[in-house]
LOBAKOL-170106 format. One record per residue: residue in three letters; x, y, z of N, C-alpha, C in turn. Coordinates in steps of 0.001 Angstrom, whole numbers. Each point is the difference from the previous one (the first is absolute). Layout:
   resn       npx       npy       npz      capx      capy      capz       cpx       cpy       cpz
    ala         X         Y         Z         X         Y         Z         X         Y         Z
...
END
This chain:
   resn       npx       npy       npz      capx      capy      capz       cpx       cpy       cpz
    unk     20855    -13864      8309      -839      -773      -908     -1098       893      -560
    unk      -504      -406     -1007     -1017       929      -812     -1247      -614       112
    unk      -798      1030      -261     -1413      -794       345      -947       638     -1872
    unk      -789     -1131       186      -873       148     -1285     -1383       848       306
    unk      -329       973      -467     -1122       594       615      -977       -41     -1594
    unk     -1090      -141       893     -1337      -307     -1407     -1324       807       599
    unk       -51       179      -935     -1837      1341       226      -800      -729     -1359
    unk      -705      -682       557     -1012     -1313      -353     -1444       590       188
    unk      -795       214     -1125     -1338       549       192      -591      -333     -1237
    unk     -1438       666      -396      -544      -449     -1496       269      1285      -619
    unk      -687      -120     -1249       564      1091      -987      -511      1232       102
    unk       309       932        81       -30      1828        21      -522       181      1668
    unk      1019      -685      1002       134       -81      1238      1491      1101       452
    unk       473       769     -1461       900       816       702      1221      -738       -15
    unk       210     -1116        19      1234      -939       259      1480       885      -853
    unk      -222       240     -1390       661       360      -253       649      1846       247
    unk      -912       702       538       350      1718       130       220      -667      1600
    unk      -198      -763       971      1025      -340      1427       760      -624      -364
    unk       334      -572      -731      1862      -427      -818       581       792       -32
    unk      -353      1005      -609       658       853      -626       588       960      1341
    unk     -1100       330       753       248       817      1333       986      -554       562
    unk      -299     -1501       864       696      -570       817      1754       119      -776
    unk      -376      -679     -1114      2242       375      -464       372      1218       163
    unk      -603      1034       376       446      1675       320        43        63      1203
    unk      -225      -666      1418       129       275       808      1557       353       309
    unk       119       504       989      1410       437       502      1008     -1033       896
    unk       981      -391      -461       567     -1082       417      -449     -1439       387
    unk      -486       -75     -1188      -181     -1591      -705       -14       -58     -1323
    unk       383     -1471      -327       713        24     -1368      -697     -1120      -193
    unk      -214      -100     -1495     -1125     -1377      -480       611      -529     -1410
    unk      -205      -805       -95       209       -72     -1697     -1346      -770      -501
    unk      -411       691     -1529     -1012      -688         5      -454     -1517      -472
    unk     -1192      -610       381        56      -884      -535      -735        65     -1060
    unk       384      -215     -1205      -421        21     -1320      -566      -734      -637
    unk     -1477      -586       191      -455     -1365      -884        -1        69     -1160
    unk       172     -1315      -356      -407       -15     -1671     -1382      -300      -281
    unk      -221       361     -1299     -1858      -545      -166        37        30     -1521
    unk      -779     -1073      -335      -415       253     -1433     -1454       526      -836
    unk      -284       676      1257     -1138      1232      -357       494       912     -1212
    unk      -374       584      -636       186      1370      -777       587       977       764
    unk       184       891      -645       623      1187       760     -1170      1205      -496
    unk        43       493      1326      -821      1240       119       488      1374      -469
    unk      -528      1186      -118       214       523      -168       855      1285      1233
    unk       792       292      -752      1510       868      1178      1004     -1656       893
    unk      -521      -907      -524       975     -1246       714      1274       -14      -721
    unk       838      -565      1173      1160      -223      -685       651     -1217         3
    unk       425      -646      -918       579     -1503       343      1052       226       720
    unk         5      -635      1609       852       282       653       209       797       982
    unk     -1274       553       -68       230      1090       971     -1863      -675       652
    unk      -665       -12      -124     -1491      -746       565       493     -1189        37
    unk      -217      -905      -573        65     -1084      -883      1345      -378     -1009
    unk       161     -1228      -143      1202      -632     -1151     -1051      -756     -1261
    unk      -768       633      -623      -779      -229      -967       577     -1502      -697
    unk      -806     -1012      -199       768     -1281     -1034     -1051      -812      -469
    unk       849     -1034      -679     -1626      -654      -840       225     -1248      1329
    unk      -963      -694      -459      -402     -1212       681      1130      -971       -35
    unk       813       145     -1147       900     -1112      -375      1311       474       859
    unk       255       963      -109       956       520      1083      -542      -357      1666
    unk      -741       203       525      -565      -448      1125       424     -1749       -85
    unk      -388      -441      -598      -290     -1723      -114      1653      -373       147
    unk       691       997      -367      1615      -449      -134       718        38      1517
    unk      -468      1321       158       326       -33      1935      -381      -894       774
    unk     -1298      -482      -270      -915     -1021      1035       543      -953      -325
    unk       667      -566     -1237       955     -1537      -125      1319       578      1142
    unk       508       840      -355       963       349       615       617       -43      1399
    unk     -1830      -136       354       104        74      1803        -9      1681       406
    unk      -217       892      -983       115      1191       949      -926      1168       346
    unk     -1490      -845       230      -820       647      -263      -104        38      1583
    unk      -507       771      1052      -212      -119      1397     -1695      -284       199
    unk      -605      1267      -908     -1522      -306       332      -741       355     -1412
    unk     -1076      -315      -263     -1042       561     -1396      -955      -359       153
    unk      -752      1195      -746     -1362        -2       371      -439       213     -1730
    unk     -1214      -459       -68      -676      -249     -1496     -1481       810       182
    unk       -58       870      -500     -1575       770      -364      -547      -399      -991
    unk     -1231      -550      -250      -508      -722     -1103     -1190      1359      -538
    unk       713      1191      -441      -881       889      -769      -726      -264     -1215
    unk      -641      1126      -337      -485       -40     -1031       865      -154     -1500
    unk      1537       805       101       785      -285     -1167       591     -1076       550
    unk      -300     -1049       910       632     -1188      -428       822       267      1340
    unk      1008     -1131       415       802      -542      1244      1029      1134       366
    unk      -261       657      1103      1467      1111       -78       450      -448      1706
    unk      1730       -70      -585       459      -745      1480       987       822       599
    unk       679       156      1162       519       742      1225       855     -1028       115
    unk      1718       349       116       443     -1020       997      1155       700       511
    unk       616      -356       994      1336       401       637      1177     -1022      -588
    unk       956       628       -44      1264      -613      -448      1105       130       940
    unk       796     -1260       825       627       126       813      1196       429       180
    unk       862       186     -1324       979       911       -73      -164      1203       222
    unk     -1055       614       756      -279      1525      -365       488        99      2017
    unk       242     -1118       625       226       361      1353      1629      -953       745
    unk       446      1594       788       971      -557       812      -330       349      1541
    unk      -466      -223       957      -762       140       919      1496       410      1153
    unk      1414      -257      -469       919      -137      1009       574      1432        50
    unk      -874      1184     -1396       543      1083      -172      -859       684       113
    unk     -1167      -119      -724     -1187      1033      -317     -1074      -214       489
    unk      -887       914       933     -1555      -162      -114      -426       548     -1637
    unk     -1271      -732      -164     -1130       261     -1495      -982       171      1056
    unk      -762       448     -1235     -1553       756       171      -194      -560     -1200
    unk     -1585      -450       -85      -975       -63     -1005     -1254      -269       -89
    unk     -1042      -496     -1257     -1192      -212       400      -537     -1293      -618
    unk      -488      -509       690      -320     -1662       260     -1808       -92       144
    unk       -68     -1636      -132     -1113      -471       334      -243      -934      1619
    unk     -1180      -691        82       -21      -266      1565      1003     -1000      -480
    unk      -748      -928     -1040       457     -1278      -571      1809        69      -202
    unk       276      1059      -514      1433       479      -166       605       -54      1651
    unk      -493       852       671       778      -375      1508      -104     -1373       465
    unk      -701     -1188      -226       227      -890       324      1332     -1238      -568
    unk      -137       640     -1295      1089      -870     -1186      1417      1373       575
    unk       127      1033       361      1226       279       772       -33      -256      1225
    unk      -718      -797       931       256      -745      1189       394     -1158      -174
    unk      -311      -719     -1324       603     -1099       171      1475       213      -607
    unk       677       765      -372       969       267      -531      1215       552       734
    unk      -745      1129      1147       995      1229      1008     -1147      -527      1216
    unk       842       221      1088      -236      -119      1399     -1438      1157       342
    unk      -616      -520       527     -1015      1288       696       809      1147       323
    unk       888       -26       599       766       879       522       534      1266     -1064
    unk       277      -848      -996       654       562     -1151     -1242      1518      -693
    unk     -1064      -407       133      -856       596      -448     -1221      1047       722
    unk       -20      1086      -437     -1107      1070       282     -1031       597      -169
    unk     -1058      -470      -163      -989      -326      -844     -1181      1027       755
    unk      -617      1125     -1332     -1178       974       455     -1158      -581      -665
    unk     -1068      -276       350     -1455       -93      -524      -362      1143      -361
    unk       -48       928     -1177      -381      1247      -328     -1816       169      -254
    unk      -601       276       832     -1440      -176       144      -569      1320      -441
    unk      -600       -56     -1059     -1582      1252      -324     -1157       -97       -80
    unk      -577       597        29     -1788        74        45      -439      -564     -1192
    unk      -527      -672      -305      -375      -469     -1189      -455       953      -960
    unk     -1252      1014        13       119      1396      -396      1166       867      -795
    unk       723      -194      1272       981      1265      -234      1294      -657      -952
    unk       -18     -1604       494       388     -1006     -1647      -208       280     -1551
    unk     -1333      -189       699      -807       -47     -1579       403      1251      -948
    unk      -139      1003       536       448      1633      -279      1387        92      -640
    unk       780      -388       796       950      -235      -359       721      -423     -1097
    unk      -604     -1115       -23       542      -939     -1107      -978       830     -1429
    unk     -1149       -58       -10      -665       845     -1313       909      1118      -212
    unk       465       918       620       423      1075        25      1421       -46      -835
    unk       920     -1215       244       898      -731      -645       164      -730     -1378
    unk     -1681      -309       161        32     -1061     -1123      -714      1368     -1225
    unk      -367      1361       428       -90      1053      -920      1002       409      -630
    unk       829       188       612      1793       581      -573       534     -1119     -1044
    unk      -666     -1520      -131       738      -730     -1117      -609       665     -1329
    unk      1091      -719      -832      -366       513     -1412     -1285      -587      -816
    unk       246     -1842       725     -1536      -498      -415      -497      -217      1351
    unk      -649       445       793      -887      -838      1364      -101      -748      -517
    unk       183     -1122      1467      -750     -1555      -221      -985       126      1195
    unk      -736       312        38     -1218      -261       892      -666     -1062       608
    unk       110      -699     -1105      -135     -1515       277       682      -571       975
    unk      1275       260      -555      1165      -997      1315       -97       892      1263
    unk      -449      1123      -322       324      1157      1217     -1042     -1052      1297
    unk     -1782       185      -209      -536      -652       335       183     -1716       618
    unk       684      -853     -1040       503     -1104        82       931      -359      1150
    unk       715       982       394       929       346       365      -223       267      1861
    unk      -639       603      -163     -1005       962       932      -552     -1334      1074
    unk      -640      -776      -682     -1139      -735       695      1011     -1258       282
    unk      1060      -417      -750      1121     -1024       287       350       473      1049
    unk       596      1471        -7       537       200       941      -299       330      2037
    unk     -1617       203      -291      -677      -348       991       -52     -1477       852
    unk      -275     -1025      -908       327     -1712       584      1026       188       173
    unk      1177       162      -524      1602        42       918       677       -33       398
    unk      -940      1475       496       572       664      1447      -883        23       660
    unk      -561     -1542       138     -1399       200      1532       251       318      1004
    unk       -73       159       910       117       -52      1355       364     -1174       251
    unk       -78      -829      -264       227     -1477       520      1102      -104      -652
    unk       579       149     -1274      1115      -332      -698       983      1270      1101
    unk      -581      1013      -329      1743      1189       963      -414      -971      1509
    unk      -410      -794       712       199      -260      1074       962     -1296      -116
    unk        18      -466      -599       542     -1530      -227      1463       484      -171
    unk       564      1051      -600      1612       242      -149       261      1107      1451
    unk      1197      -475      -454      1086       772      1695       580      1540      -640
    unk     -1072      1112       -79      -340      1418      -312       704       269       983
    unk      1046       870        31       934       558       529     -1030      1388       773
    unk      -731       660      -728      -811      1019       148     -1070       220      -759
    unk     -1061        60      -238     -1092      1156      -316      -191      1405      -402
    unk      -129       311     -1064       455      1780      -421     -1011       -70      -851
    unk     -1218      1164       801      -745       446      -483       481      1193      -909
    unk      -546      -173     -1260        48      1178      -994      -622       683      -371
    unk     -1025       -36       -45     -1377       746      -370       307      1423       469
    unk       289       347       597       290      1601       578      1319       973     -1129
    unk       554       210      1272      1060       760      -758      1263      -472      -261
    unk      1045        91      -828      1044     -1091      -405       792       363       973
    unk        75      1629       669      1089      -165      1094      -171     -1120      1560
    unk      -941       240       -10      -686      -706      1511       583     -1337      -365
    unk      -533      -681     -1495       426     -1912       172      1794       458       -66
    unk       565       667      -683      1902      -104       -19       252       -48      1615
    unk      -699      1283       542       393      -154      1134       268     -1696      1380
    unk     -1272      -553      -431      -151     -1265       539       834      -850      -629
    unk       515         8      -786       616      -813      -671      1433      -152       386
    unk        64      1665       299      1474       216       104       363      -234      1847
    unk     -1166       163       623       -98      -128      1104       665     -1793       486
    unk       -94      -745      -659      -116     -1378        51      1168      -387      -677
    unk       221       200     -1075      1550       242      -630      1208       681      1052
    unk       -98       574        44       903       513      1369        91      -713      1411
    unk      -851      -895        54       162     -1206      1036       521     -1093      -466
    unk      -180         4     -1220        86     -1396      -769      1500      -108      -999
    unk       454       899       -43      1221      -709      -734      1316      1333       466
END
C-alpha cells in the first residue's frame, strides 16, 4: 500500500527545495502531488510542473464534479487566489506521493484517506530567517509584490500557531532554519520507518 506524504509549513519555510531533496533520496519513489491554483504564474513556473495553473471557472467545474479533495482560498491583495487537490491525481494501491499542503489541507485529507494512509512533516523556521527568505524571493520576481509578501507573512504566522500545529496528528516536526541537509536527513530518517 502507498502512503501520502505532506511537508505542511508557511511560506519561504523551505517546503519546496525539501521536496525536491526528499524525491532524490535513494530507494524511494514518489509521485508528485500536483495542485492546481488559480493564482498567476510566477516567474521560471511551469504549468504542471509546480502547479496546474486555471481560471476559477475551471475549478468551479471539478467542485460540481465531486473531485476536489481539499482548498484553500487566500484573500490577497489581487483579489481571491485558491489551492485545491484533485482526486484523480491518487492510486494509493500502487504509489506513494509527496507534496506540499496546508494544516487545514491535512485535515480535509483525513477525512478522505485513513490516518494511516498519510505522513505528514510540520516544516518549522525562525521567523527571521522566514522573513529573509521570502524578501530574498520576492526580489528575483519581475514585479515584487511586497504587499502580499508582508500580507502573507503575518497570515501566515496566525496559522501556524502553536495551538493550530498541536491540534493535527503531525507525523513529525522538522526544523529548518539550519542547514537543508540536517532537515532531509530527519525526514528521511522517519520515512524509512514509515513506508
Amino acid at each position: 500500500m502507498g502512503k501520502i506524504v505532506l511537508l505542511i509549513g508557511p511560506s519561504a519555510s523551505g517546503k519546496d527545495t525539501l521536496l525536491r531533496e526528499v524525491k532524490n533520496l535513494d530507494g524511494m519513489e514518489f509521485k508528485d502531488i500536483i495542485l492546481h491554483t488559480t493564482r498567476p504564474m510566477r516567474v521560471n513556473e511551469e504549468n504542471g510542473r509546480e502547479y496546474y495553473f486555471c481560471s476559477e471557472e475551471e475549478m468551479q467545474k471539478l467542485e460540481e464534479e465531486g473531485k476536489i479533495i481539499e482548498r484553500r482560498t487566500y484573500n490577497t491583495i489581487y483579489g481571491p487566489w485558491h489551492y485545491f487537490t484533485v482526486s484523480s491525481e491518487f492510486n494509493l494501491k500502487e504509489k506513494n506521493y509527496i507534496g506540499l499542503n496546508t494544516l487545514e489541507g491535512l485535515d480535509q485529507y483525513l477525512k478522505f484517506y485513513n490516518k494511516e494512509d498519510i505522513i505528514s512533516f510540520y516544516i518549522h523556521v525562525d521567523e527571521e530567517v522566514r522573513l529573509e527568505r521570502a524578501l530574498e524571493r520576492e526580489k528575483r520576481e519581475e514585479k515584487p509584490k511586497y504587499k502580499e509578501l508582508c500580507r502573507r507573512f503575518l497570515a501566515d504566522c496566525e496559522d501556524f500557531s502553536q495551538e493550530n500545529i498541536r491540534k493535527r496528528p503531525i507525523t513529525a516536526c522538522i526544523d529548518n532554519s539550519g542547514e537543508i541537509n540536517d532537515s532531509v536527513k530527519q525526514i528521511e530518517k522517519v520515512l524509512r520507518k514509515s513506508l
